[in-house]
C-alpha positions in Angstrom: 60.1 4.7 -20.9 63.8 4.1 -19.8 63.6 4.9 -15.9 66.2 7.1 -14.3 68.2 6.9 -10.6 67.8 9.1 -7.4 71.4 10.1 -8.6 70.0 11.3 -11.8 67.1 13.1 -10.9 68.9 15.0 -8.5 71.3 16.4 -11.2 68.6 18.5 -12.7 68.7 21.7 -10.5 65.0 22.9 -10.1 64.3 26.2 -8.7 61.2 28.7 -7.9 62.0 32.3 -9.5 60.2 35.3 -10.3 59.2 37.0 -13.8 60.6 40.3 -13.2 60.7 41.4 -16.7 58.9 40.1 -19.9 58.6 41.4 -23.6 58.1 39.8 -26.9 61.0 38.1 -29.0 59.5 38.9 -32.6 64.0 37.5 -33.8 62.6 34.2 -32.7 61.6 31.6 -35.1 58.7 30.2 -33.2 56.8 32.8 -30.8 58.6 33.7 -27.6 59.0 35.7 -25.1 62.3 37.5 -23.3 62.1 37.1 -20.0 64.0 37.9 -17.1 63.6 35.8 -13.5 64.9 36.1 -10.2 66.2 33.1 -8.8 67.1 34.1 -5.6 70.7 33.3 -4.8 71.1 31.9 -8.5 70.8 35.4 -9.3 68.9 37.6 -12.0 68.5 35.1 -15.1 67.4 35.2 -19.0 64.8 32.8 -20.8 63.4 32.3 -23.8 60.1 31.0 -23.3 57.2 30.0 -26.0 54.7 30.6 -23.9 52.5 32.9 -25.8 49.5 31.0 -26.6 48.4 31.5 -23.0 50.3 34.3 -21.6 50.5 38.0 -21.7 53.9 39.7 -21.2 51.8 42.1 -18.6 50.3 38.6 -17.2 53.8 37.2 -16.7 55.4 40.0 -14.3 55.3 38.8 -11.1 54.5 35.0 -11.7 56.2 32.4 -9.8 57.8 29.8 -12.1 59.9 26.7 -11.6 63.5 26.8 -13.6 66.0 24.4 -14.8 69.2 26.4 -14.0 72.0 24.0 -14.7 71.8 23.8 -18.4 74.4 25.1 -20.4 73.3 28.8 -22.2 71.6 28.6 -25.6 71.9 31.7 -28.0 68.5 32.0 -29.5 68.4 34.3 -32.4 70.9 36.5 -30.8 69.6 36.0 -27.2 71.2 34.1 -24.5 69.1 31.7 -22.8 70.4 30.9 -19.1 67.7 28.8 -17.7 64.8 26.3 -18.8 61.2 27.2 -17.5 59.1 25.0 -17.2 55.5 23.8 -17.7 53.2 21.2 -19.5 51.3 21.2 -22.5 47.2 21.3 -22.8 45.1 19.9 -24.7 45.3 22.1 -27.7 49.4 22.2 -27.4 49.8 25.4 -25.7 52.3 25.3 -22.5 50.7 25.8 -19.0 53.5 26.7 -16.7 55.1 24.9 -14.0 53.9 26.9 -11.0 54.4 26.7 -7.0 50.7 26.7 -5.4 51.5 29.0 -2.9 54.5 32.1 -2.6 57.9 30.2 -1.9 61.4 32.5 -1.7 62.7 32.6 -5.5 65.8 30.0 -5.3 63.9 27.5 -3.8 65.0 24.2 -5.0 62.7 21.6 -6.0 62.7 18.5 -3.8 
């Protein structure tokens, strides 16, 4: 594993946001989900998220994720990606978000 710097960690911007909006992406190749985040002072943001193996669009409004929100935009089949959310993958290979434990103001960076 090739190890990193404090310098280079803190290049990745991580932020809490809030799934405001979310519906299916049937134009995507693999299954995914549209969904729309607030980010707090980073504004009102679009992903693309393959995250239906465990999740609901009605189970996603409202969720607290954590974002990557430096990454340059990604068209996906017509969509424009803005920000990477994140998560892990179980077991079985479906992704298990990247979640605050408790309610933190959407914008909050990752420390």
């Amino acid at each position: 594993m090739e190890q990193i710097t404090w310098s280079d960690f803190e290049k990745v911007v991580l932020v809490a946001g809030t799934i405001v909006e979310a519906a299916e992406f049937p134009e995507a190749i693999k299954p995914a989900y549209r969904l729309t985040i607030d980010l707090g002072s980073y504004g009102l943001k679009q992903s693309s998220a393959q995250i239906t193996r465990r999740y609901s669009p009605d189970l996603l409004i409202g969720k607290q994720v954590i974002c990557v929100v430096n990454f340059p935009p990604k068209k996906i089949a017509g969509f424009v990606s803005e920000v990477l959310v994140t998560g892990l993958y179980d077991d079985e290979g479906a992704v298990v978000l990247a979640i605050p434990d408790s309610k933190i103001s959407n914008g909050s960076r990752l420390c």
